[in-house]
N, C-alpha and C positions, 0 to 999 in steps of 0.2 A: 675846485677840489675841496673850498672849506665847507661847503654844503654839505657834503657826504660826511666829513667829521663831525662836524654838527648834529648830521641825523645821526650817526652811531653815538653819540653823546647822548642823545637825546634818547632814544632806544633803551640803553644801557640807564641811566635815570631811570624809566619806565620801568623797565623789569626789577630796577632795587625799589624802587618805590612795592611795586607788586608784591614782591617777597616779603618785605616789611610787615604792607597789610596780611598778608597771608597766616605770619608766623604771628602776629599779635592774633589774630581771631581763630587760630589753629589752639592756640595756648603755647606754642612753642617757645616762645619770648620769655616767659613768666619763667623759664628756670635760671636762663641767663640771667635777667636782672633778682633773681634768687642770691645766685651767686657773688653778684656784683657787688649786692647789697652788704652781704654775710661778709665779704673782703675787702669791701670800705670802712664797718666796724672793729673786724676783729683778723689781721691779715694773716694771721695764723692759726686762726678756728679752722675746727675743719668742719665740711659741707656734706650734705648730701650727693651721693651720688643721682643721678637723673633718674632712676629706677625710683630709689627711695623719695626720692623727694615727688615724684609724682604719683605713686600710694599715698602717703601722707595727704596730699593733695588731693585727691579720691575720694581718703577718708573722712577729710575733715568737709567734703561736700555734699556724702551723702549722709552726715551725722546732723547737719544745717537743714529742718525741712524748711526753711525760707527758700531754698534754691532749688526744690522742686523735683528734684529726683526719689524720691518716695510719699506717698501721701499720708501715711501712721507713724 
């Protein structure tokens, strides 16, 4: 029977691992560690909402032509 916990162990690893990569190359992660960031410095600043903070984020990459979303 410990074989079978093992593979659900092992399974369930897999699919956080999965998630992980997903939400780093999705950009989903970047607001969380936004956040994390902004409340290890200052535990009472306040933060962008996920809206805002991903406009901002928008903005400042299509105002950047290094990263290639406009070419003028």
């Amino acid at each position: 029977m410990s074989g079978s916990t093992s593979g659900r162990t092992s399974l369930r690893d897999v699919l956080a691992r999965a998630r992980f990569y997903v939400r780093e190359f999705s950009g989903e992660a970047a607001y969380d560690r936004y956040v994390a960031h902004a409340r290890s410095h200052d535990p009472d600043a306040q933060v962008l909402s996920r809206r805002e903070f991903e406009r901002a984020r928008t903005d400042a990459r299509e105002a950047d032509p290094r990263e290639g979303f406009r070419c003028c």
